[in-house]
C-alpha positions in Angstrom: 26.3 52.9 -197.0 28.0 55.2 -195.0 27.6 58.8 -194.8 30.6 61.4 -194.7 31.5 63.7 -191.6 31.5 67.5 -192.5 35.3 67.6 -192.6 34.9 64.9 -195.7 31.8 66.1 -196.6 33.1 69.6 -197.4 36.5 68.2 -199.5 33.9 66.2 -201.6 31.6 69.7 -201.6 35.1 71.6 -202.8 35.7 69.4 -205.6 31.9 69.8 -207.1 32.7 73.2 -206.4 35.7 73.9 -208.3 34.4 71.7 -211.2 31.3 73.4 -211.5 32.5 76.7 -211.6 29.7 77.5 -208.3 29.3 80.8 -206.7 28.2 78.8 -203.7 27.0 75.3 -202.9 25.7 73.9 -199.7 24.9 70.8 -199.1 23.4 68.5 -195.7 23.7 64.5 -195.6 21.6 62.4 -193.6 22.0 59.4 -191.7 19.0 57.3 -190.8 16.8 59.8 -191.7 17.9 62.6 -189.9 20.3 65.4 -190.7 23.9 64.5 -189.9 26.4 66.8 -191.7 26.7 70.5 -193.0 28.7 71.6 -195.1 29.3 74.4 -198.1 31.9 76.0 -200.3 31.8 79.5 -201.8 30.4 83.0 -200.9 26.9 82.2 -198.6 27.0 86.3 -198.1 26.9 86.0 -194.6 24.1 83.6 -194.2 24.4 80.0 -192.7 24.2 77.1 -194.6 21.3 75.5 -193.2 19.1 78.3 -193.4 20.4 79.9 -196.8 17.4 79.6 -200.1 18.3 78.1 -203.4 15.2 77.3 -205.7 15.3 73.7 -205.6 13.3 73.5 -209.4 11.9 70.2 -210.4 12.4 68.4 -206.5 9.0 70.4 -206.3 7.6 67.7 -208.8 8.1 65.0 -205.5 5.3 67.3 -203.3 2.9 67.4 -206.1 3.6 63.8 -206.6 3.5 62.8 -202.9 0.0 64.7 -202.9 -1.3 63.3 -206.0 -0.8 59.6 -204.3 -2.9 60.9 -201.3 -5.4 61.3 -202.9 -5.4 58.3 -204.7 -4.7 56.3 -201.2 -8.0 57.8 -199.8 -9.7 57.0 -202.8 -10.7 60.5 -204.3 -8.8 59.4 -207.8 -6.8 56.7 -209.6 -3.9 56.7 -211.5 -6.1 55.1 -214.6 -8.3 58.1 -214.5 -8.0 60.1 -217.4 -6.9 64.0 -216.2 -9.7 65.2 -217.7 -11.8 64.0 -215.2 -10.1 65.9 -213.1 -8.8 69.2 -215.3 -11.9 70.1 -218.1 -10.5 71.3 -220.9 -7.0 70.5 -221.4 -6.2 69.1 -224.3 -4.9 65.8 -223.4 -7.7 64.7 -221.5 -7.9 61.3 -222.5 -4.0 61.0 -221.2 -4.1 59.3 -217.4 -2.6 60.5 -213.8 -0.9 57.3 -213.7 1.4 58.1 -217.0 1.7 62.1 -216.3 3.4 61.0 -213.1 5.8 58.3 -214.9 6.3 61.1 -218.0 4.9 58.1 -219.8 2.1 60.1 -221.4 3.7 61.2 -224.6 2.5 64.9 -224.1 5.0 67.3 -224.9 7.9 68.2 -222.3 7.4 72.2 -221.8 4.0 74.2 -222.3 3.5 75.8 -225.6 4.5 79.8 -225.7 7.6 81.7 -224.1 10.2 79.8 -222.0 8.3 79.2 -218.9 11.3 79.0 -216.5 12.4 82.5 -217.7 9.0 84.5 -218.1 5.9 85.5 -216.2 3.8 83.0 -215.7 0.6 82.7 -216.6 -3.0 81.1 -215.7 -4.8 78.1 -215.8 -7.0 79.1 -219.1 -4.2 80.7 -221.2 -2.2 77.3 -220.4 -4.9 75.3 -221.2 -5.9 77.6 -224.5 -2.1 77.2 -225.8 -1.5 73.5 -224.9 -4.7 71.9 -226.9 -3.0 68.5 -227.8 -1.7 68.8 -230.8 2.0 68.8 -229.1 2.0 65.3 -227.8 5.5 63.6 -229.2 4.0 59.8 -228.5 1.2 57.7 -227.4 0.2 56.4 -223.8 3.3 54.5 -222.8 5.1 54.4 -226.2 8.3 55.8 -224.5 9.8 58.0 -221.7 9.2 61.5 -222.5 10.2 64.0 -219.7 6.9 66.7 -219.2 7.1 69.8 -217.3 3.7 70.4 -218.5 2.5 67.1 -217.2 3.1 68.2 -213.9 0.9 71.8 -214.4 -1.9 69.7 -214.6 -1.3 67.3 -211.9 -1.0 70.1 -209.9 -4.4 71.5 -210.8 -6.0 68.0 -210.3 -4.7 68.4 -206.8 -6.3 72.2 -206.1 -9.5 71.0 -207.7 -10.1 68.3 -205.8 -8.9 69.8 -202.6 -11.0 73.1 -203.5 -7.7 75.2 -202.8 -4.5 76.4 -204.5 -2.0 73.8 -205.1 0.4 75.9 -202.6 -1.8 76.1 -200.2 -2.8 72.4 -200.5 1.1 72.1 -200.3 1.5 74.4 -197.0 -1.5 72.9 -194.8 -0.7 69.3 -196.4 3.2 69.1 -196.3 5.1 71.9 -195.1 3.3 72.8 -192.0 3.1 69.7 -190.6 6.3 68.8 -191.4 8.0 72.1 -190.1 9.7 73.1 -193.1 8.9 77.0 -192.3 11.9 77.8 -194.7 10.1 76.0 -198.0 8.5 79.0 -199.5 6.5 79.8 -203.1 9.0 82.6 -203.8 12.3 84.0 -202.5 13.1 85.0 -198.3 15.8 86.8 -197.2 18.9 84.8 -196.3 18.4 83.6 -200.0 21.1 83.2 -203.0 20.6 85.2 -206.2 20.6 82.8 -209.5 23.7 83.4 -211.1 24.9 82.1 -214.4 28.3 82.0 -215.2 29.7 83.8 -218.4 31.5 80.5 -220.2 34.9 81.7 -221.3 35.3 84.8 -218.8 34.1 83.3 -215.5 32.0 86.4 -215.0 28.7 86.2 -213.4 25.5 87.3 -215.1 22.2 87.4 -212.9 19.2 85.4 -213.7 15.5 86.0 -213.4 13.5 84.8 -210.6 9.9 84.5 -212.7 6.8 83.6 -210.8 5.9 80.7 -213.0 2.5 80.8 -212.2 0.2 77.9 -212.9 3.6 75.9 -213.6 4.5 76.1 -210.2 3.7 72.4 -209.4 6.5 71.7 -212.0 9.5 73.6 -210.0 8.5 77.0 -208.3 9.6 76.8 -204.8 12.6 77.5 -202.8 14.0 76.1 -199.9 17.2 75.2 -197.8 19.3 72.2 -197.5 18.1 71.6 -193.9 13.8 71.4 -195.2 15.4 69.4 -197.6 16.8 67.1 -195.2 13.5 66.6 -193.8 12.0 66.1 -197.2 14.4 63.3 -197.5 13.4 61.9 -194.4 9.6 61.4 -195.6 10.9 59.9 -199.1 13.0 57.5 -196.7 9.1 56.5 -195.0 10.1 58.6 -191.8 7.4 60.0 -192.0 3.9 57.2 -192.3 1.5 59.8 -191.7 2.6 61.9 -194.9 2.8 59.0 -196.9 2.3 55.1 -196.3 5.7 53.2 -196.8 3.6 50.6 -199.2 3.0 53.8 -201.3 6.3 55.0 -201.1 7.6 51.9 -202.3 5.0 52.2 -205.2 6.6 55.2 -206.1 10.2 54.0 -206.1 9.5 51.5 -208.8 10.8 51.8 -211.9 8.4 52.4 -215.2 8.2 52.8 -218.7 11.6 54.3 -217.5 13.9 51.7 -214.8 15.1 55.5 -214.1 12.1 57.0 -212.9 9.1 55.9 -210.8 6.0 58.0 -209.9 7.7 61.5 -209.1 10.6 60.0 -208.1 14.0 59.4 -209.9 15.9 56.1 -209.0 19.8 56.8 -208.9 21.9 53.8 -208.7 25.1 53.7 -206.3 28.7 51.9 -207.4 27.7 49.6 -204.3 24.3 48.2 -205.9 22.3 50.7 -204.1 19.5 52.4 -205.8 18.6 56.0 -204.2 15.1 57.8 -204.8 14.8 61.6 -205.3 14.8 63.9 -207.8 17.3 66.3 -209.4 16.3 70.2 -210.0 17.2 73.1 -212.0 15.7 76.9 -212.8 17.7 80.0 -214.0 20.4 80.7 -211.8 20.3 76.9 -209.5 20.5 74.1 -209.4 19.7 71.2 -206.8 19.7 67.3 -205.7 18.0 65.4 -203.4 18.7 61.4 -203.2 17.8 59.3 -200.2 18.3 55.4 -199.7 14.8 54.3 -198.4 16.7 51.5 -196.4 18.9 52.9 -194.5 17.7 56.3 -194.4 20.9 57.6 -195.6 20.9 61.1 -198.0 22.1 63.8 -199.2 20.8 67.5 -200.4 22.0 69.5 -202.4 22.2 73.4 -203.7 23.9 75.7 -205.3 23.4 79.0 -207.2 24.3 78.8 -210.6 22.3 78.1 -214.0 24.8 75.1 -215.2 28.0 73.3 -213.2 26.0 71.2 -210.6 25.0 67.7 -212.5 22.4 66.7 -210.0 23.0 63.2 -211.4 25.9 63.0 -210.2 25.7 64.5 -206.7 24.4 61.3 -205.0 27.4 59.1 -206.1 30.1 62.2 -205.8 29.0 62.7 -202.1 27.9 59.3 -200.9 29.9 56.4 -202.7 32.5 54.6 -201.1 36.0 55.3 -201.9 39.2 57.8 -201.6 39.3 61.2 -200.2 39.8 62.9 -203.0 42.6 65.6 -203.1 41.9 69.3 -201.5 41.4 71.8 -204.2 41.8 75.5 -204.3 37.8 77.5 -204.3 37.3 78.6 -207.9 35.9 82.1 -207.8 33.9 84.6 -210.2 35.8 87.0 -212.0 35.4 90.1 -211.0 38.3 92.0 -213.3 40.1 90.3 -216.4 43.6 91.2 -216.7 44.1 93.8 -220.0 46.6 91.0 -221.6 43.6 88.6 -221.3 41.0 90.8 -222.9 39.6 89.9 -226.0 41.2 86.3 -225.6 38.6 84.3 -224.3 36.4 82.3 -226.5 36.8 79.9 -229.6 39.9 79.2 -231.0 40.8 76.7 -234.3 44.8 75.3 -234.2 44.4 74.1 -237.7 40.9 72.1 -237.9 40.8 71.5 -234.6 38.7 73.1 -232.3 39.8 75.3 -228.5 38.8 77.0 -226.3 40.4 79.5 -224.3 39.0 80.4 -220.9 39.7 82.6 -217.9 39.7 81.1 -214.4 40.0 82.2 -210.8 40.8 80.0 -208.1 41.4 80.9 -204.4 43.6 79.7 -201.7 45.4 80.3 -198.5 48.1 82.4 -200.6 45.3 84.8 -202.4 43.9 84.4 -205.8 45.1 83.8 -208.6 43.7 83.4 -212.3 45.0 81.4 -215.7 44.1 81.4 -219.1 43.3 77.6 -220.0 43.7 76.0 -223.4 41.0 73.2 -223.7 40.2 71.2 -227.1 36.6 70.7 -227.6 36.6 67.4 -229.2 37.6 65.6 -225.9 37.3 68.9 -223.4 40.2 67.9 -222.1 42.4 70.5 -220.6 46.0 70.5 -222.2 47.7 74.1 -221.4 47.7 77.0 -218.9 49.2 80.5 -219.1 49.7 82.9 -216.1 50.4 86.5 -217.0 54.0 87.3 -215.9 55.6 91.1 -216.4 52.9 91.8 -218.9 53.6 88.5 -220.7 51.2 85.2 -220.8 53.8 82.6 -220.5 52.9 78.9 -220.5 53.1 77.2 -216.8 51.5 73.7 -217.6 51.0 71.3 -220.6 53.2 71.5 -223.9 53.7 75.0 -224.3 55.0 75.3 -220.3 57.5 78.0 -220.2 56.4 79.3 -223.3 55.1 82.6 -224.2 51.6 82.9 -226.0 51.9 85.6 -229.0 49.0 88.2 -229.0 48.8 88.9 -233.0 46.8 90.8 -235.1 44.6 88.3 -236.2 45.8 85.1 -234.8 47.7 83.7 -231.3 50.9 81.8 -231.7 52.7 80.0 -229.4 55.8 77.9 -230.1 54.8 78.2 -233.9 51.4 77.2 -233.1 49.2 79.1 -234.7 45.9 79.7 -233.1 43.2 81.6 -235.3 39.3 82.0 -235.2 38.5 80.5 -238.3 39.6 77.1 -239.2 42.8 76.8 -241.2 42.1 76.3 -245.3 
């Protein structure tokens, strides 16, 4: 597998871009384990790639895991143990280390009480008082069951048996050593602000950045695409004295889940390939980070918006063989929607069938310029555009090109199409 050089790295970075409907994504490849190509797309606000923050989410799950094996290879726990040896009082203390790591525990996949990516976050005995048990979906190893909460305690096994915080277990154990100064519990300044972006308007809408507490060891921290290179370098086994390649391998193995390993997703390549990493995602971001423990070969991944970057994708987008694939102009927030497009945007019925019409922006050497796009929702497939001309919105691809889109009373027409918000009787 070859890596690309930041010229093809950034025409690959564009089209995730553009697709996505990012604010910004950066991204850093590596080649043998060590960082080989830079690149982003978007507004960075003045700050370089490499040293920009994105909250990186549930990639944080890979240093809890890393530390969790530690402790295991010098014999301080095993992955049979049940957690409650290690954290009194939870409710699924009977459930082992082994299966929490594999989310082959059944116990249910987010704590019990608000959203936890999206509020304050709370301590260890209100977690443990809400989450008593009584949520678990399966058995031990009946099937793959994705658990944020699994990781919460994880993470306490790790403080209690270090007799520290799990971040600071994480700075002395990991970061420090490692020199990944810019991997941090919360936000520092050249960071991104989570974003979402507004569906049918392309507007952007600020998320929260909650302190998640005693959740952290689920996906708390931020950090850049060049700590994130390094990261990838000690999941490549660059790095024996973090973590022992045999164990590394341990944790690449597929489990009750061929998908996921111990902390570790296992992303398959067109070429036969199968990268380890992990995808992440909180309010406002979202992240990748997939490695090929052979070669050492990578890529990172971050950008600053709630939904538009499919981390599972990333690895194959970037990384797999094949053509270049065609320049594309830089979509862009909307920052002003033009008074014949007000009030358009949203769901749509032509007949029974379902549309959408949504406002987008995209940027090029020739300014910036914005159409109103016609998808149907059955297929998502996008079938007309309309640019507003002399006050008119007048079709300039698909069937209705040249056309001019009707603004009614209570319905859009087009051609004698007749676009309505209710379905046709």
């Amino acid at each position: 597998m070859s890596t690309p050089d930041a010229a093809a790295l950034r025409r690959r970075l564009a089209v995730l871009q553009a697709a996505g409907r990012l604010p910004s994504v950066v991204a850093a490849t590596l080649r043998d384990g060590r960082l080989d190509a830079l690149a982003s797309v978007g507004d960075l606000g003045g700050a370089v790639a490499a040293d920009r923050q994105y909250r990186i989410g549930s990639i944080t799950k890979t240093l809890t895991a890393v530390l969790v094996l530690a402790l295991r290879d010098e014999g301080r726990l095993e992955l049979d143990d049940p957690i409650g040896r290690h954290v009194p009082g939870t409710g699924y203390a009977v459930r082992r280390v082994g299966d929490l790591l594999a989310h082959a525990s059944g116990i249910q996949s987010e704590p019990a009480g608000p959203w936890w990516e999206r509020s304050p976050g709370v301590d260890l005995p209100t977690l443990l008082a809400r989450n008593d048990g009584t949520g678990a979906v399966a058995g031990p190893g009946e099937f793959y069951h994705y658990s944020n909460l699994a990781y919460a305690l994880l993470g306490e096994a790790v403080a209690r048996l270090h007799g520290a915080s799990w971040w600071d277990v994480v700075s002395a154990r990991l970061l420090e050593p490692l020199g990944m100064g810019r991997t941090t519990w919360g936000p520092v300044a050249p960071h991104a602000q989570g974003l979402a972006v507004e569906h049918f308007t392309g507007r952007l809408v600020e998320e929260p950045h909650a302190d998640t507490g005693v959740m952290a060891p689920a996906g708390q921290l931020w950090s850049t695409v060049a700590d994130l290179a390094t990261w990838g370098s000690v999941l490549a086994g660059r790095h024996p004295e973090v973590v022992s390649p045999v164990t590394l391998a341990e944790m690449a193995r597929g489990r009750l889940d061929p998908a996921y390993g111990l902390g570790l997703r296992r992303m398959p390549l067109p070429d036969g390939r199968v990268l380890v990493g992990h995808t992440g995602s909180m309010p406002g971001f979202g992240a990748a980070l997939f490695v090929d423990p052979g070669s050492g070969d990578g890529v990172a991944v971050l950008g600053d918006a709630t939904t538009g970057l499919v981390g599972d994708e990333v690895a194959a987008a970037i990384l797999a063989p094949g053509p270049e694939p065609d320049p594309l102009d830089r979509w862009v927030p909307t920052t002003l929607l033009p008074p014949e497009v007000e009030g358009l945007p949203g769901l749509w019925f032509w007949g029974q069938r379902a549309v959408e019409l949504r406002w987008s922006e995209r940027a090029s050497r020739s300014g910036t310029a914005g159409r109103l796009q016609l998808r149907t929702l059955q297929t998502g497939r996008l079938t007309d555009e309309f640019e507003v001309h002399d006050g008119r919105l007048v079709g300039v691809s698909g069937y209705h090109r040249g056309e001019t889109l009707h603004v009614r009373a209570d319905h859009l027409e087009c051609a004698t199409f007749l676009y309505t918000r209710a379905p046709a009787s």
